[in-house]
N, C-alpha and C positions, 0 to 999 in steps of 0.2 A: 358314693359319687365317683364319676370315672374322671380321672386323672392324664393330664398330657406333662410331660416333661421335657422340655429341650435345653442342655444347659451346653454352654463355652465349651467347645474342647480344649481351650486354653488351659481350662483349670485340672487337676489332677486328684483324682478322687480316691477314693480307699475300698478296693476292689471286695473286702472281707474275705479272699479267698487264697490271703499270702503271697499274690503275684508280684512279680517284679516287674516292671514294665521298661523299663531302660533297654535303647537298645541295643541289643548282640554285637550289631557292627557285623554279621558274616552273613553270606549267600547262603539261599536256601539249602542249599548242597553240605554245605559247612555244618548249618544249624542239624541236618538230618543224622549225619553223621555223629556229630556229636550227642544228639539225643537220644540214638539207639546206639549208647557205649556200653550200658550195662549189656544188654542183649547180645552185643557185639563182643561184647570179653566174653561170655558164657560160648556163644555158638560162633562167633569168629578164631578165637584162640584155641579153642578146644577143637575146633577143625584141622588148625593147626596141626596140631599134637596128633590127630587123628590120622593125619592123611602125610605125617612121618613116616610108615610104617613103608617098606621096601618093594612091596609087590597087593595084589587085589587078590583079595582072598575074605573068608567067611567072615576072620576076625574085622577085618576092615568093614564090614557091612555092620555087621553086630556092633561096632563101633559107630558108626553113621548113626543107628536106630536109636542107640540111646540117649547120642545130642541133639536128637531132633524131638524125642520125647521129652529128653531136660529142657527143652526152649520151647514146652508149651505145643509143640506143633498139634497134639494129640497123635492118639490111635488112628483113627481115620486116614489122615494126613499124611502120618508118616509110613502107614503100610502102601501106600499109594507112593508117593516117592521112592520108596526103596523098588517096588517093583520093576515101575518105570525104567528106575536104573540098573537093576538086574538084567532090564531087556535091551538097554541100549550096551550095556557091557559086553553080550552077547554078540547084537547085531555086527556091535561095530568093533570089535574083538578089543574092548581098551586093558590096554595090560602097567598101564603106570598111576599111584594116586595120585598123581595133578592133572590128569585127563580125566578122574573119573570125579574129582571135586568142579573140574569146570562142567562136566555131564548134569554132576548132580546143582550146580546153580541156574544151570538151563531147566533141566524140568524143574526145577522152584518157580523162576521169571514165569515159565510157561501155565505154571496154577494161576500163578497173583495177577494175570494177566486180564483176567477178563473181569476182576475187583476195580481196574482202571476205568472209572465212567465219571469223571468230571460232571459236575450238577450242571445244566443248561437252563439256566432260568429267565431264556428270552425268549422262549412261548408265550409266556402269561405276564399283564400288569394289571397288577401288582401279580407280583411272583410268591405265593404261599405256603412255607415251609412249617409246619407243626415238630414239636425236638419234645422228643420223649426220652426216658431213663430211670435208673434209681437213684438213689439219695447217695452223695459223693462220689457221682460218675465224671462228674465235669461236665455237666449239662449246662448249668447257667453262662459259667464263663467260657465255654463252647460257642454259644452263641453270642457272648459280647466280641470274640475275637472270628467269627464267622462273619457279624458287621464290620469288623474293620478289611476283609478280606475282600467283602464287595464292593464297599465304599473304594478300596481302592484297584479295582476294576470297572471304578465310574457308575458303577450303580446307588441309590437312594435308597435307605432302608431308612424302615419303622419297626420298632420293639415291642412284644405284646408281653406285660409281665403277668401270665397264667397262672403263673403257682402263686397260691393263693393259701395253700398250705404251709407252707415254710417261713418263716418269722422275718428269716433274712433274706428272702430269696428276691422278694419287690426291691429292697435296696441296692442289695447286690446288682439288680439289671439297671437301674438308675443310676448306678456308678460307672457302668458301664457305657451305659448311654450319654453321660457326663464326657467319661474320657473320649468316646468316637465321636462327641455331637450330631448323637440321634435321640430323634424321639422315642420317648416311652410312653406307651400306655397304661394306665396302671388302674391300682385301686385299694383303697389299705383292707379292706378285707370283702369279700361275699364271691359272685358268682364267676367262675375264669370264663366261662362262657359268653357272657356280658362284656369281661374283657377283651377277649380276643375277636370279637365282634363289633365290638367297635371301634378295634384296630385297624379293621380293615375296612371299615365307610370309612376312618380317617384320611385311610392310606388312597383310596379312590378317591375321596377327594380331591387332595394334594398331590396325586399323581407319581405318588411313592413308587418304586420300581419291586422293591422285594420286602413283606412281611415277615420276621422269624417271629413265633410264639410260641414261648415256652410253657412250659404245664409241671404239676407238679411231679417231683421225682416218686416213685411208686416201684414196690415188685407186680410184676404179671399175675403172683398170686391173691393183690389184693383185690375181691371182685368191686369193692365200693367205688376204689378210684381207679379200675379198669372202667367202672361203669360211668364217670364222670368225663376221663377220657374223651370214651365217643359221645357224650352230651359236647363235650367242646369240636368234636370232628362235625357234629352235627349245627351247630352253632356257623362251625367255618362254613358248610356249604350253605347257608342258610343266606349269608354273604355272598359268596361265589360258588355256584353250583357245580362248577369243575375241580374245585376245592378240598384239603388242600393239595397241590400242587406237587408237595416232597413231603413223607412223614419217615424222619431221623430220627435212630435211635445214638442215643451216647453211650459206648461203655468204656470202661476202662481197665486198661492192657493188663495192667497188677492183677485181677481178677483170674485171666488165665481162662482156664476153659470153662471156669462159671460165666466167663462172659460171653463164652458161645452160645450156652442154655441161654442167658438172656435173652440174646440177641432173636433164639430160636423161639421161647415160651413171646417174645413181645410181638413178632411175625404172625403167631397162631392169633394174637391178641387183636392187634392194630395193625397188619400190612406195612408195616416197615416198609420204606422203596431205597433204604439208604442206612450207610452207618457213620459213624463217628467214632473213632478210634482215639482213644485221649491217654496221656501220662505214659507212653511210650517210652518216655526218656527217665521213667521211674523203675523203670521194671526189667527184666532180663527175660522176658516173657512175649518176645514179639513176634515167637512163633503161630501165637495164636492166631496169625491173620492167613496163617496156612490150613489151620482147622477151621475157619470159618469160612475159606475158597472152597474146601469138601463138603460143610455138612449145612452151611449155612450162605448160599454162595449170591448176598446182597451186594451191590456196588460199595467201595470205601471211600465215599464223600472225602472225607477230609481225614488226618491223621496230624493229634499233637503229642510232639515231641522236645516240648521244656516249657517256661513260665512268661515268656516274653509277648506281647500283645500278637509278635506276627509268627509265633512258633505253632502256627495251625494252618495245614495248606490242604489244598488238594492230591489225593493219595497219587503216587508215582510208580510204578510197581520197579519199572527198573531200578531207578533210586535205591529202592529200601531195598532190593535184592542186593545192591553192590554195597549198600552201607553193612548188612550182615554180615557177606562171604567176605569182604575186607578184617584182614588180621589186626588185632588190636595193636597200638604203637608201641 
């Protein structure tokens, strides 16, 4: 039987996912900074140290290659950058390294640049977001801090709890739903198809603004729940024939360039139109949103970086280019 849940946000639930929810007290700018510290010691400091050296010369490139390989950038990425900068080095004859570290944060800004696509979800109502991933990507709680992010941009969401596989994973969005006061859709165990189907006559009923449904965490290699997957994509349009609307994937930053192949094996899968970038503020790995502007070059919906309910925004590319190329304190 399908299940509606609305409970207080007064009350304060138990996330199972180790979150803190208290808040930071600091601007978005603050929070970003602070979350890409690891990253930022790795490829901000060591930039430092790098671009000590007295004059532009082979060493100094050879030096660039390898902190952009240590922070994840990839091969791709960073053979690409370095070129770039080799030509601008030329063009523009730069002969000191703090003209050629501000060169090389210009062509970074200038990759990440067109990763900057902010979700628009006032085409469609209900607005239909399907969040796909693997298992400990931070897909659930992705999505419980993705409602609080439109709720408080004035929009209405409903929760569709898809995964159907995972023991914890119906509670966890109901906890969630608890703390934002939204509803969930749920169901203690059978078809996610069913479920998120009938999330969304709920949500046309009630005139809900935006659906998220989530599905169960899965690799690309599993053909079972690839093949369940598009039962549920089929399901959505079955509801809305323009449907859905945004299909995100989640990975996360720790992963490094297995999270590129995901991102790439899930695209070949399900047409990803969007990513989710999570635990940034875990990892020293946050180069890899320069390998996935090469090789994988989807929009970056959103990007989190800590445990706080509002440490999940929409991706900023300047932002996170200045929170890297800054020297650690």
């Amino acid at each position: 039987m399908l299940e509606f849940f609305k409970k207080s946000s007064a009350s304060t639930p138990e996330s199972g996912d180790g979150e803190d929810h208290a808040p930071s007290g600091m601007g978005w700018s603050e929070r970003l900074k602070a979350g890409l510290a690891r990253t930022r010691a790795q490829f901000g400091g060591q930039l430092k140290s790098v671009f000590s050296h007295a004059r532009v010369d082979d060493e100094l490139l050879e030096s660039i290659e390898t902190l952009l390989i240590s922070s994840d950038a990839g091969l791709e990425a960073t053979g690409y950058l370095l070129e770039e900068l080799k030509k601008r080095v030329k063009q523009e004859r730069i002969e000191t390294p703090e003209k050629i570290q501000e060169t090389l944060k210009e062509i970074f800004l200038e990759l990440l640049l067109p990763l900057e696509k902010p979700l628009d979800v006032s085409a469609h109502r209900p607005f239909i977001i399907m969040v796909a991933g693997v298992n400990g990507a931070g897909k659930t709680t992705s999505i419980g801090k993705m409602a609080k992010y439109f709720q408080s941009q004035g929009a209405s969401v409903l929760l569709a709890a898809g995964d159907t596989f995972r023991a914890a994973a119906r509670e966890q969005l109901l906890a969630w739903g608890e703390r934002n006061g939204v509803t969930v859709v749920s169901q203690q165990s059978g078809d996610p198809a069913a479920v998120v189907f009938d999330a969304i006559s709920a949500a046309k009923a009630r005139g809900i603004d935006i659906v998220i449904a989530d599905t169960a965490g899965r690799l690309p290699t599993q053909v079972n729940l690839m093949e369940e997957i598009a039962k549920v994509r089929r399901a959505i349009r079955k509801a809305a024939p323009d449907a859905p609307h945004e299909t995100l994937l989640v990975i996360d930053a720790n992963f490094g360039q297995n999270a590129l192949q995901q991102a790439i094996a899930f695209d070949k899968a399900i047409e990803i139109s969007g990513l989710v970038v999570t635990k940034l503020d875990g990892s020293a790995r946050g180069g890899v949103v320069a390998a996935i502007a090469r090789q994988c070059p989807k929009p970056v919906r959103f990007i989190g970086v800590g445990e706080h309910i509002d440490d999940l925004r929409p991706f900023a590319a300047r932002d996170f280019v200045d929170a890297l190329f800054e020297s650690p304190e």
